[in-house]
MDAnalysis code that builds the backbone (N, CA, C; Angstrom):
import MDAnalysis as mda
import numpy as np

u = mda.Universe.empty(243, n_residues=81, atom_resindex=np.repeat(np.arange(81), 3), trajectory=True)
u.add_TopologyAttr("name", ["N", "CA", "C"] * 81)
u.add_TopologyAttr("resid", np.arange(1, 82))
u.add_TopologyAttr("resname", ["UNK", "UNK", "UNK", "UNK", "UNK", "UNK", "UNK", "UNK", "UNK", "UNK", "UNK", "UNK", "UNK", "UNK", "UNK", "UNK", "UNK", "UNK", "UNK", "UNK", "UNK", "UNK", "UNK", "UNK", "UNK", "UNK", "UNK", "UNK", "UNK", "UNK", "UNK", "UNK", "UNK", "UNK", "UNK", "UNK", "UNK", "UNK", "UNK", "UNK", "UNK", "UNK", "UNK", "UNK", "UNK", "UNK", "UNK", "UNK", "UNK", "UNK", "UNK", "UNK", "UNK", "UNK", "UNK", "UNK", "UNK", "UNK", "UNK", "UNK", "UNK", "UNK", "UNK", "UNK", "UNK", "UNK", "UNK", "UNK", "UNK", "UNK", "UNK", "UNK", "UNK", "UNK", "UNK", "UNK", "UNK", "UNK", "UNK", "UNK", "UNK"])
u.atoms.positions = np.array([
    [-100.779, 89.070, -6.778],
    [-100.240, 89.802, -5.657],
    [-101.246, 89.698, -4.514],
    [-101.170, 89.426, -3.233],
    [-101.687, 89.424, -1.995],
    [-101.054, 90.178, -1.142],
    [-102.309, 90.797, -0.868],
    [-101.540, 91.799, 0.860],
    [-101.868, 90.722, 2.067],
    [-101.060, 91.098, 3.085],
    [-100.631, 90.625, 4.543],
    [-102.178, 90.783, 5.134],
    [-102.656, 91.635, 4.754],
    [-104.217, 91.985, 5.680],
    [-104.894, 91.150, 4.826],
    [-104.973, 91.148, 3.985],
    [-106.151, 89.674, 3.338],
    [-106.087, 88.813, 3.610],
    [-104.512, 88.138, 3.795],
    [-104.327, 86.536, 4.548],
    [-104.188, 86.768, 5.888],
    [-104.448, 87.661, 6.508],
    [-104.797, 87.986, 8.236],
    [-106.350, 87.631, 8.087],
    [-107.401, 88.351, 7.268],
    [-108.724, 88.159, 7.517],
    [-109.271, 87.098, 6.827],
    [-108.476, 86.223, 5.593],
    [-108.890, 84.937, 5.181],
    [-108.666, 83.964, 6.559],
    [-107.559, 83.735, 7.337],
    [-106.932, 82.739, 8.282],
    [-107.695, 83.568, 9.423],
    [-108.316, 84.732, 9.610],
    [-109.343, 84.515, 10.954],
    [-110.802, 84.553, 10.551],
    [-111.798, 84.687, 9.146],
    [-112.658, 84.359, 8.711],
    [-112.544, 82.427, 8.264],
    [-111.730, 82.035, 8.172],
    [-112.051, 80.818, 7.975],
    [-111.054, 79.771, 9.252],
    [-111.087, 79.661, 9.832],
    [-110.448, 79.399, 11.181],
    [-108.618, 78.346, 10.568],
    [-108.374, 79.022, 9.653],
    [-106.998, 78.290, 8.906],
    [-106.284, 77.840, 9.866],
    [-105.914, 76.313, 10.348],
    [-104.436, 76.355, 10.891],
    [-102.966, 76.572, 10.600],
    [-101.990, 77.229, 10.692],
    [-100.866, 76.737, 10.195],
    [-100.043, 76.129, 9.952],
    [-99.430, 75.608, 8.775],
    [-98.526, 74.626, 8.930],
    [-97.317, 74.609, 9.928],
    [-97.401, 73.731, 11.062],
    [-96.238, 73.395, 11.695],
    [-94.879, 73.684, 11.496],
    [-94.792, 72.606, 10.412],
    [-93.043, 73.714, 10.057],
    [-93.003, 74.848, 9.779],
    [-94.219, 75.626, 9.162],
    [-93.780, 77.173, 8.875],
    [-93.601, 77.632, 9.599],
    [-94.563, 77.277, 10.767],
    [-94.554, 77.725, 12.077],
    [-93.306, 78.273, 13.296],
    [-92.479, 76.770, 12.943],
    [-91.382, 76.570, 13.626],
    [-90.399, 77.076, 12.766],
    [-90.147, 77.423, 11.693],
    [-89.398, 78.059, 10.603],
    [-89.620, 79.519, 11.057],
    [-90.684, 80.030, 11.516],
    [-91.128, 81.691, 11.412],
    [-90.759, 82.201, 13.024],
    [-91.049, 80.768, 14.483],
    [-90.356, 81.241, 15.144],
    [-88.504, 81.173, 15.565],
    [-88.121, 80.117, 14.476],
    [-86.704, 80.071, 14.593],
    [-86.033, 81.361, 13.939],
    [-86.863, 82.224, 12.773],
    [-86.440, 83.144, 12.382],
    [-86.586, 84.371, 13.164],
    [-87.755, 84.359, 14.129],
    [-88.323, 85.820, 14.890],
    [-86.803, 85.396, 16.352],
    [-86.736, 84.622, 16.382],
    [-85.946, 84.683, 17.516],
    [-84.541, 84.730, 17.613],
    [-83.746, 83.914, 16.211],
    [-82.686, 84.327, 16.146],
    [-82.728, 86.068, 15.579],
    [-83.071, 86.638, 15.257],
    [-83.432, 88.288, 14.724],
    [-83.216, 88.707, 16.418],
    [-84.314, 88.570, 17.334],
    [-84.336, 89.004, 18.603],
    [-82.599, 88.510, 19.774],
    [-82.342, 87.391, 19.536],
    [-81.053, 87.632, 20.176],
    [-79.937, 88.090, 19.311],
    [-79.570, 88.269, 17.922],
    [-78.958, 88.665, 17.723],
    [-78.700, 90.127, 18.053],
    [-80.035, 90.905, 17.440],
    [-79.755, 92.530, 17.406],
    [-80.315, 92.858, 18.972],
    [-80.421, 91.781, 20.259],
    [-80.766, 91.960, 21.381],
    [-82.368, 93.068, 21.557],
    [-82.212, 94.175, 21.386],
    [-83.531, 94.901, 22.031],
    [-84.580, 94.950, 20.935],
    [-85.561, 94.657, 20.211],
    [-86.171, 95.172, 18.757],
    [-86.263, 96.382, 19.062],
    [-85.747, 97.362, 18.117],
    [-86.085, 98.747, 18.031],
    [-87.484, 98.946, 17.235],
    [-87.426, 97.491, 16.378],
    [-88.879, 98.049, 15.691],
    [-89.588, 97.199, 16.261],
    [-91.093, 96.687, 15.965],
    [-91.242, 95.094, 16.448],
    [-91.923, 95.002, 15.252],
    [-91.658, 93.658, 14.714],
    [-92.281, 93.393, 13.434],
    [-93.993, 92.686, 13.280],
    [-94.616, 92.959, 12.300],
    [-95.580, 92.493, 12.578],
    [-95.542, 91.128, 11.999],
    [-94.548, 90.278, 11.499],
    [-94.635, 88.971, 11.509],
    [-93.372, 88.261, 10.485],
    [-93.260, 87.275, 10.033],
    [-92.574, 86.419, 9.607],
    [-93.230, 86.181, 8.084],
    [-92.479, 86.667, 6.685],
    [-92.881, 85.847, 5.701],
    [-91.651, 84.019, 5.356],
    [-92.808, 83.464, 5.142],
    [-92.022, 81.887, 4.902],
    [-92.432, 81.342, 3.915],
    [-90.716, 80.397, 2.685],
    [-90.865, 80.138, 1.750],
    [-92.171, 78.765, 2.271],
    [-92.916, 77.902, 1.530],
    [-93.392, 76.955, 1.877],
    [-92.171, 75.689, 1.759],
    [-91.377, 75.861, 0.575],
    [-90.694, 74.444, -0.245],
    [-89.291, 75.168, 0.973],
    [-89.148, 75.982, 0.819],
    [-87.248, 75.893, 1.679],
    [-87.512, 76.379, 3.160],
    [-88.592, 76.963, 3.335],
    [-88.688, 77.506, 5.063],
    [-87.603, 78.651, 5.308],
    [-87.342, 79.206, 4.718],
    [-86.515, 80.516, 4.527],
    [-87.558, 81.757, 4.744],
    [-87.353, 82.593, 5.506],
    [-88.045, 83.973, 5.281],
    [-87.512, 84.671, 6.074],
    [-88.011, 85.770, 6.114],
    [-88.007, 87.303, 6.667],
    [-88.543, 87.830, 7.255],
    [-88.136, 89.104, 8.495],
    [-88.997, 89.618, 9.205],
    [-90.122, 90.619, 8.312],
    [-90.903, 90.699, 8.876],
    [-92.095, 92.007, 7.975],
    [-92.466, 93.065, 8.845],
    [-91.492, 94.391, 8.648],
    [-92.347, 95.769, 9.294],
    [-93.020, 96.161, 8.559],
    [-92.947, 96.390, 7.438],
    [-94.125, 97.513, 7.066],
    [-95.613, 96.836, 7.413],
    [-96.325, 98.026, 6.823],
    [-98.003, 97.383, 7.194],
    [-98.679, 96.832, 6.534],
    [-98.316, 96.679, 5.208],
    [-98.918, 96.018, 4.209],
    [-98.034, 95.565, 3.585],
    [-97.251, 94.341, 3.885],
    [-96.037, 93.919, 2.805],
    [-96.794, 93.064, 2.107],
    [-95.944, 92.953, 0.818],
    [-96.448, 92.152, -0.078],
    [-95.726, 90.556, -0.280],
    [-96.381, 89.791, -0.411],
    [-95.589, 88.232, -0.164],
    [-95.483, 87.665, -1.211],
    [-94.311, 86.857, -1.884],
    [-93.812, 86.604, -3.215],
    [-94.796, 85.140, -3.179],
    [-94.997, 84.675, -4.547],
    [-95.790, 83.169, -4.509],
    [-94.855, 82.350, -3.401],
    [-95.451, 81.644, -3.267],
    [-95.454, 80.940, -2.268],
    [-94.822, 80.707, -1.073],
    [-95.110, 81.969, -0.548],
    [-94.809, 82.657, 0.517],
    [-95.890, 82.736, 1.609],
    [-95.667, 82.583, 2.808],
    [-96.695, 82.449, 3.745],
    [-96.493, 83.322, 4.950],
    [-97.527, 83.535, 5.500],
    [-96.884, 84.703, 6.594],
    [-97.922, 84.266, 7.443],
    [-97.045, 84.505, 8.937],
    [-97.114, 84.155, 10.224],
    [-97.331, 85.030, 10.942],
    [-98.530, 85.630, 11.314],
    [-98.427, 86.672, 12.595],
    [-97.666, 86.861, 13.543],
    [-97.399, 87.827, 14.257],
    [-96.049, 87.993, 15.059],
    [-97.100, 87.601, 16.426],
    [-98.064, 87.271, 16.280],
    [-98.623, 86.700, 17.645],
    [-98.978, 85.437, 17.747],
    [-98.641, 84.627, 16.574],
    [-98.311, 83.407, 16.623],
    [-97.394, 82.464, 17.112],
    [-96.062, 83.897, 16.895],
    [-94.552, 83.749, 16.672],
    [-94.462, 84.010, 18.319],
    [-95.230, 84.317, 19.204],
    [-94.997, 84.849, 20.672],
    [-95.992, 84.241, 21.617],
    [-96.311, 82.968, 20.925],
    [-97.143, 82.035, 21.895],
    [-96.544, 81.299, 22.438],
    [-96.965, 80.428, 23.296],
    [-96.385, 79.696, 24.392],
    [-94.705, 79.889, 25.010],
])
C-alpha cells in the first residue's frame, strides 16, 4: 500500500519525470471531469492512472490510496501549460 504524499515527496526528492502518456491520460481525464460537470465544486488534488490501460480517476481526499500499478499525477501537473 502507498500513500499519495510519499509518491509526492519520492517524485520531488528525486527529481522523477513523468511518463508522457500518463501524463496526457491524467490531463484528458482532469478535463473532460471539468467540462462536463462545468464549475469544480471540489478541486481535486490530482489524477490516479492505470500504467498498462491509462484509465483513472479524479482524487479528493488527502491521502488516497493507489491500487498496484497505479500512478498519480499532481493536479499541478494536470494545469500546466
Amino acid at each position: 500500500m502507498v500513500y499519495t504524499s510519499q509518491l509526492i515527496e519520492q517524485t520531488t526528492d528525486t527529481g522523477q519525470l513523468f511518463d508522457p502518456e500518463v501524463v496526457d491520460s491524467a490531463k484528458k481525464i482532469y478535463h473532460t471531469y471539468y467540462h462536463l460537470h462545468g464549475e469544480l465544486t471540489r478541486t481535486p488534488i490530482g489524477v490516479a492512472v492505470d500504467r498498462k490501460t491509462y484509465r483513472g480517476q479524479l482524487l479528493f481526499t488527502k491521502i488516497p490510496i493507489l491500487l498496484p500499478g497505479e500512478c498519480f499525477v499532481p493536479i499541478d501537473e494536470l494545469e500546466s501549460e
